[in-house]
C-alpha positions in Angstrom: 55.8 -27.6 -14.9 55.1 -25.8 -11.8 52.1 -23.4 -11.9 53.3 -19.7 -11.3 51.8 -18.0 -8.4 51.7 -14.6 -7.2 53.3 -14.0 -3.8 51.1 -13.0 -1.5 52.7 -9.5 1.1 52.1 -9.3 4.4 49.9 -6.6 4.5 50.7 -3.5 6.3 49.7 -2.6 9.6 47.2 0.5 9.2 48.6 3.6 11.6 46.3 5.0 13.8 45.7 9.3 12.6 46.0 11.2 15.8 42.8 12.7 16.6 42.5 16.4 17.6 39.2 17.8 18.5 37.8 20.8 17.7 35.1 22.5 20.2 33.4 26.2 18.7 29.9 27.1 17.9 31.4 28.8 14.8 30.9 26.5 12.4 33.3 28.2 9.7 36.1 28.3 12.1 35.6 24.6 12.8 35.5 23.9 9.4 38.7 25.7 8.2 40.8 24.2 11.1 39.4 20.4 10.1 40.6 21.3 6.9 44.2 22.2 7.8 44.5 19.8 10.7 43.0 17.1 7.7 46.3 18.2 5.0 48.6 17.6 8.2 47.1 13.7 9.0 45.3 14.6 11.6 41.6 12.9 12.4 39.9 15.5 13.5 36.0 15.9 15.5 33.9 18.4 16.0 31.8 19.9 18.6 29.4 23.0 19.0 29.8 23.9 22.6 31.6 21.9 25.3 28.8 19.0 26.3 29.1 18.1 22.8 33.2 18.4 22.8 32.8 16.5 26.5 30.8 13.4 24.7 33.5 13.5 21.6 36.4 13.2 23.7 34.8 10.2 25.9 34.6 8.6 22.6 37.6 8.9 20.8 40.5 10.2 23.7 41.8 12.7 21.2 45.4 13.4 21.4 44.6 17.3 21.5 41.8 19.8 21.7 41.4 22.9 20.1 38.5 25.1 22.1 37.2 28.6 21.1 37.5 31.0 23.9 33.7 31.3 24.0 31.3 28.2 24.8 27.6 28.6 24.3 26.4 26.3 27.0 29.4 26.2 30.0 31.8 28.3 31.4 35.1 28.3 29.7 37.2 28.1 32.8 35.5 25.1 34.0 35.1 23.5 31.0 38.9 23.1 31.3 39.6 22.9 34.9 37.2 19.4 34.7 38.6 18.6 31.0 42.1 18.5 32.8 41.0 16.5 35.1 39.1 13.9 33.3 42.0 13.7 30.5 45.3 14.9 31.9 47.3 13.7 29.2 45.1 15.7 26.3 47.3 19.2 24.4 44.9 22.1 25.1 45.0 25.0 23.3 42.3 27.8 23.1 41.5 29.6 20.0 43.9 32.5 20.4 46.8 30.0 20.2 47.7 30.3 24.1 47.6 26.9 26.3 45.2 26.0 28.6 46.4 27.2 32.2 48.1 24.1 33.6 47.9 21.9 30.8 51.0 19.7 29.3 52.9 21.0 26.9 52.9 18.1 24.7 54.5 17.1 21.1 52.0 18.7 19.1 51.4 22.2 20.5 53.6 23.7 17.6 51.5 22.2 15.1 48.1 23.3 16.6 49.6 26.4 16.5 50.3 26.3 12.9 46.9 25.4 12.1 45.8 28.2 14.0 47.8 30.6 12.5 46.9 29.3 9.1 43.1 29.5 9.8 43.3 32.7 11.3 45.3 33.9 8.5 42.1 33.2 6.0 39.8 34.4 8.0 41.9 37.7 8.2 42.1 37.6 4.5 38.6 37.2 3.9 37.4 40.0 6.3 39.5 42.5 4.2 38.0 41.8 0.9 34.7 42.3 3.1 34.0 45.8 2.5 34.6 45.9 -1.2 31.6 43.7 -1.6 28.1 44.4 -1.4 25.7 43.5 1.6 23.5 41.3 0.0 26.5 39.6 -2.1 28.4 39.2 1.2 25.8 37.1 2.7 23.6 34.9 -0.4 26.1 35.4 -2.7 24.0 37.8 -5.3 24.5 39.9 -8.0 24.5 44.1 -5.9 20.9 45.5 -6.6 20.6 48.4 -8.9 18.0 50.1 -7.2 17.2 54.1 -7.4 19.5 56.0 -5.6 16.8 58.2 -4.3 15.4 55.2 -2.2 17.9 54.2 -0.5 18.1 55.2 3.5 21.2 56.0 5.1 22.7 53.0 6.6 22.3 52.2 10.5 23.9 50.0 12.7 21.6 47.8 14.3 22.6 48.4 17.9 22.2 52.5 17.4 18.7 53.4 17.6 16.1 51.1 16.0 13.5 52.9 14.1 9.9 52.0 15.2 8.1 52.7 12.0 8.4 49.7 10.3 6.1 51.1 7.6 9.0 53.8 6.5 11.2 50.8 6.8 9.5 48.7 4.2 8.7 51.9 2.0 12.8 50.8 0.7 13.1 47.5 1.0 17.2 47.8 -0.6 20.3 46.4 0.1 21.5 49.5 1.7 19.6 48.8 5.0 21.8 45.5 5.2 24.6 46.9 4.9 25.9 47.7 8.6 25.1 43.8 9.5 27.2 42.5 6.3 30.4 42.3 8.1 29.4 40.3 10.9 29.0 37.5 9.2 33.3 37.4 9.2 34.6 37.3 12.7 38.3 38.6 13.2 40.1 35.9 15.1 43.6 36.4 16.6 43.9 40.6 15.9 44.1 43.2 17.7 41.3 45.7 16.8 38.1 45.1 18.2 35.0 45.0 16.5 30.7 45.2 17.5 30.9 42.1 15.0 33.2 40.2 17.9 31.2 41.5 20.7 27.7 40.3 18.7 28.7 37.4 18.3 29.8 36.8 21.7 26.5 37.6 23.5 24.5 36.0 20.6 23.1 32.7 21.4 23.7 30.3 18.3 19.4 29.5 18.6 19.3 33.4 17.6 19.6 34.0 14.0 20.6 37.7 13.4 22.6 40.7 14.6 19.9 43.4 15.4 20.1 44.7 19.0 16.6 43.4 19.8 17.6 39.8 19.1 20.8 40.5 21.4 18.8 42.1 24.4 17.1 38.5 23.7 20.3 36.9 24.1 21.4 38.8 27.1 18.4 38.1 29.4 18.8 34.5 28.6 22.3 34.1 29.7 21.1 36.1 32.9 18.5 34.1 34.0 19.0 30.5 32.6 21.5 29.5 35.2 18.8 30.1 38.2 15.5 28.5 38.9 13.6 31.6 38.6 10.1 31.1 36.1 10.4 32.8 33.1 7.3 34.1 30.6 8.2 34.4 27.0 6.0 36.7 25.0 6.1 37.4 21.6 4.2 37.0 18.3 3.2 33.8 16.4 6.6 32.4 15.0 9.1 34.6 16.8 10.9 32.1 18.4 9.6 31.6 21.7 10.2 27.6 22.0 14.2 28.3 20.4 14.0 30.9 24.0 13.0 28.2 26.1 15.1 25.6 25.0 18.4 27.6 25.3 16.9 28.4 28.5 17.3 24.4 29.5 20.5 24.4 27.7 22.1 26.9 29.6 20.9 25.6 33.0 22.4 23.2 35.4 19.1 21.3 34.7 20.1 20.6 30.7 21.4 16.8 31.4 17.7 16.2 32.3 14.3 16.3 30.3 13.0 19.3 28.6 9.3 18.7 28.2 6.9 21.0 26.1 3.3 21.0 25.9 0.9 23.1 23.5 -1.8 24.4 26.0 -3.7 25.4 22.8 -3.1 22.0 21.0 -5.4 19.7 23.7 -8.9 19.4 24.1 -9.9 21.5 27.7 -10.9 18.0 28.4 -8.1 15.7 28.1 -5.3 18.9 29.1 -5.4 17.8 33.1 -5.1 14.4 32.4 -1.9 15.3 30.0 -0.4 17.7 32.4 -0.9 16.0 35.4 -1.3 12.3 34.7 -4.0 9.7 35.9 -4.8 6.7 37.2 -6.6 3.8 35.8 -10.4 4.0 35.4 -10.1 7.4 36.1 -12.2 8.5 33.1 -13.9 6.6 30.0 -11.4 5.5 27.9 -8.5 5.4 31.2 -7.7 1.5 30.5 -4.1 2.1 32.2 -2.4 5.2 34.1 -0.2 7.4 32.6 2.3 9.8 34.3 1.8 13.2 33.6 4.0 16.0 31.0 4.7 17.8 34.6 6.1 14.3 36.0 7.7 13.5 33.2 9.6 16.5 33.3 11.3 15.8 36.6 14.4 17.1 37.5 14.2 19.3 34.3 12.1 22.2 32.6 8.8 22.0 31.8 8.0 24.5 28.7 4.1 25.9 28.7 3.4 27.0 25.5 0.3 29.3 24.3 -0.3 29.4 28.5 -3.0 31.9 28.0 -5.3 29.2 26.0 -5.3 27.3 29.8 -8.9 27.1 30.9 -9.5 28.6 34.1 -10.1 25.9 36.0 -6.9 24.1 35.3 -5.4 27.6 35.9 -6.0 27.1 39.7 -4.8 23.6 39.5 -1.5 24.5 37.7 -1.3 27.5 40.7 -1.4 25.1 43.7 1.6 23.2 41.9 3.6 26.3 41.1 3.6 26.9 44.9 4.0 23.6 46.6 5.4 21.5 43.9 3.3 19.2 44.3 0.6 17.1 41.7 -2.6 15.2 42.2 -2.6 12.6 38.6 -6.5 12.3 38.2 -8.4 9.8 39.9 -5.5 9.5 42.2 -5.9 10.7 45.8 -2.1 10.6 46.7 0.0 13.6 45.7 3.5 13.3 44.0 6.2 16.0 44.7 7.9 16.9 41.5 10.7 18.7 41.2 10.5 20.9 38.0 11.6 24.8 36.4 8.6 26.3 34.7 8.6 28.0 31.4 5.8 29.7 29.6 5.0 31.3 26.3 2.1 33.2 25.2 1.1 35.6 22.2 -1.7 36.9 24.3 -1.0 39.9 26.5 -1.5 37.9 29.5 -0.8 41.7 31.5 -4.1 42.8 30.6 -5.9 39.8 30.6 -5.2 39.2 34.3 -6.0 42.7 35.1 -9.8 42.1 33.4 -10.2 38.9 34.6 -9.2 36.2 31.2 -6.1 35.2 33.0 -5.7 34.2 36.9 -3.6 37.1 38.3 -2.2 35.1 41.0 -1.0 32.9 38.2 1.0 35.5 36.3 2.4 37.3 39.0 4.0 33.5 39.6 4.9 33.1 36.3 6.2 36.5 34.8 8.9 36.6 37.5 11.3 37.5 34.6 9.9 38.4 31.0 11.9 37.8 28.1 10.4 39.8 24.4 10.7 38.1 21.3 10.8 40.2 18.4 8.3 40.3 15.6 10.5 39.8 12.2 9.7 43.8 11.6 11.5 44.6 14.3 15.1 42.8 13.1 14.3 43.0 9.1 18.0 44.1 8.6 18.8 40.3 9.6 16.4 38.8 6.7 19.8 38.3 4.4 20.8 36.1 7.6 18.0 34.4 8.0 17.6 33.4 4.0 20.8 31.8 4.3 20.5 30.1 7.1 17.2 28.4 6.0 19.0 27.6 2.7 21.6 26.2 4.6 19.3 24.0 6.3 17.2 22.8 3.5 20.6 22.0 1.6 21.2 19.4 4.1 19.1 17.3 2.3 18.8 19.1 -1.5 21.1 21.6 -3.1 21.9 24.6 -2.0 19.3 27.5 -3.0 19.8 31.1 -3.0 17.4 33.9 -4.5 18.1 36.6 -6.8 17.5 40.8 -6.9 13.6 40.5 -7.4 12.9 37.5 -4.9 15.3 39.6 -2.7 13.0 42.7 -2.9 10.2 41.3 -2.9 10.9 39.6 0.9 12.2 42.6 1.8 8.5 44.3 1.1 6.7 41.7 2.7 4.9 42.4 5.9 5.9 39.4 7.5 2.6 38.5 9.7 3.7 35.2 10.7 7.7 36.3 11.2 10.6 33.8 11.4 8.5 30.7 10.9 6.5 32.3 7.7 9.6 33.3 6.4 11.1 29.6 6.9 8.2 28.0 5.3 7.8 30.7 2.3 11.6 29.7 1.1 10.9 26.0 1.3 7.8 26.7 -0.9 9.9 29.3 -3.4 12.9 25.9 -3.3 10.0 23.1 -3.9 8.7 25.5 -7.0 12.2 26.5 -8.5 12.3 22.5 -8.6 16.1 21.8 -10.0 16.7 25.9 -10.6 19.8 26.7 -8.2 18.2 30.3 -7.7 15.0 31.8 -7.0 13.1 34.3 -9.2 10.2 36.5 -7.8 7.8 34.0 -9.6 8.7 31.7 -6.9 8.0 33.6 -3.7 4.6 32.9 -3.1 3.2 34.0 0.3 0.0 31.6 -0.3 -2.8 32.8 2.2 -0.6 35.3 4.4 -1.0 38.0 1.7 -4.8 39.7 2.4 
């Protein structure tokens, strides 16, 4: 009797998806239209800005691109004059559902354009149930705060005129003085009407974290300056934000494809910061068993970032003064000098103003450097973006954990908070308040704990 055996198929060929790519810094957007482009058997990739949607497409030659009419980091027009050029065969489409000027008409605008549609179509949808729900709720999903009626300020806009008593400010720390920045977290695509929301967003860089018009003045001088070689001096409190400045500085630059190098002038011994700057040669100094190039060097063809500049000894001050004006470096021990191509920006806390005026800082130095100053705010200044910020620091810790969020009291009691060491105090208090909630999806008051910031 013959064994019975199962016939074996021949298997069936797997079908290659057709592979659109989306390109938008707005990561909701991108997600939605992954999502419908997903449900219509499409593989789809995403990118934040166009070098990133330049490096997907090398990779996978998508069959069509979807790109946002804004790019944070090039020029929309060129983006697509050297996109058609490098893939003529790709289906453009921008995100208000016309083509790209010259591009194909291929076999699958119709369906980009449903996806658009249906995308745009929720996000429409979403912005009308807006204003029915509180400020707070809007952005960290919370129960509305029952708070006196008597304490609670007459809402702002942000980009009216900012109040500079930050003490009146904290005096009622509700959800009322969120409320003009609670739509802005819903952008209106495709509609007519125009909103500040659209035109925030639009000058906001995506390093910038917030609505207020203090953080978009930040914005604005960036974009302004970044694509020249002018040197730039960021000053602003501890924590602010001054390295996220300097690095959308080099983003936004023609120098971006090259190295950005930062150094801490305050984090080096005064005796060991030339060598680290400037580089040396062997036997140079005790301890000198080999040269080493320099951060300067290093940073060739790119930006060199100087943090906490005013912590530079004054000696190394004149040093750092020749280079600024001939581009050129002597590594120690080393009698030959290297030219080095480099953009310079700096960072302080310190008002480096004065100090060159009594003598702490080389004027010569600062005039050089402060050829274009950029602020950044202290958190007081923008605390009607703290719902922002709170969720994006959840976001980012949830990367890795579960999502967070906090409730009424922990909600107040930020909002009362003095905020001495700003953005990067608030980031670290949150990722205390998570670490103490332990498996608790929301934090209570009990878990805010400002550790040694609160005198």
């Amino acid at each position: 009797m013959q064994p019975f055996s199962v016939p074996v198929l021949p298997a069936r060929p797997r079908i290659r998806l057709r592979t659109a790519l989306v390109a938008s810094a707005d990561r909701s957007f991108r997600q939605r239209l992954t999502q419908i482009l997903t449900s219509l058997r499409w593989e789809v990739r995403e990118a934040e800005g166009g070098a990133a949607a330049w490096s997907e497409a090398e990779a996978a030659h998508p069959e069509a691109v979807i790109v946002d009419s804004w790019l944070p980091d090039l020029d929309l027009s060129e983006f697509l004059s050297d996109f058609r050029g490098r893939f003529p065969g790709v289906d453009v489409v921008t995100a208000e559902g016309s083509s790209a000027e010259e591009s194909p008409r291929g076999p699958y605008r119709q369906e980009l354009l449903y996806a658009l549609r249906r995308s745009q179509e929720n996000d429409t949808a979403l912005w009308n149930a807006a204003p029915a729900m509180d400020a707070a709720r809007t952005v960290l999903e919370l129960p509305k705060l029952e708070l006196p009626k008597t304490d609670l300020p007459k809402p702002v806009h942000p980009a009216e005129s900012a109040p500079t008593d930050f003490a009146a400010r904290r005096a009622a720390p509700t959800a009322s003085s969120l409320t003009a920045s609670a739509p802005k977290t819903i952008p209106i695509r495709g509609g007519s009407a125009s909103s500040a929301a659209e035109s925030c967003s639009a000058e906001r860089l995506p390093e910038m974290v917030g609505n207020a018009a203090c953080l978009i003045e930040v914005s604005r001088r960036v974009r302004l300056v970044a694509p020249r070689m002018t040197p730039v001096l960021i000053e602003g409190p501890t924590g602010s934000g001054k390295e996220l400045v300097a690095e959308a500085l080099h983003r936004l630059s023609s120098r971006s494809r090259k190295a950005f190098v930062a150094i801490n002038c305050a984090a080096i011994p005064e005796s060991l910061l030339e060598a680290e700057l400037f580089g040396h040669t062997r036997g140079a100094f005790t301890g000198a068993v080999q040269g080493r190039t320099g951060r300067i060097e290093a940073a060739d063809g790119g930006t060199l970032f100087l943090d906490e500049i005013g912590e530079m000894p004054l000696g190394l001050q004149s040093k750092l003064l020749r280079f600024v004006e001939c581009g050129e470096l002597q590594r120690v021990g080393d009698n030959e000098t290297v030219r080095v191509d480099v953009r310079i920006i700096a960072a302080t806390h310190r008002p480096l103003a004065a100090q060159a005026q009594t003598g702490g800082f080389r004027s010569d130095l600062y005039y050089r450097l402060a050829v274009f100053l950029i602020r950044t705010p202290a958190l007081l200044e923008h605390q009607e973006d703290l719902p922002l910020l709170i969720e994006h620091f959840f976001e980012k810790m949830g990367r890795d954990a579960p999502m967070k969020r906090v409730d009424e009291g922990a909600l107040a009691k930020l909002l009362a908070h003095d905020w001495p060491g700003n953005v990067r105090e608030l980031e670290h208090v949150l990722e205390r308040g998570a670490i103490l909630a332990g498996d608790k999806p929301v934090l209570t008051s009990r878990e805010i704990d400002f550790g040694l910031s609160v005198n």
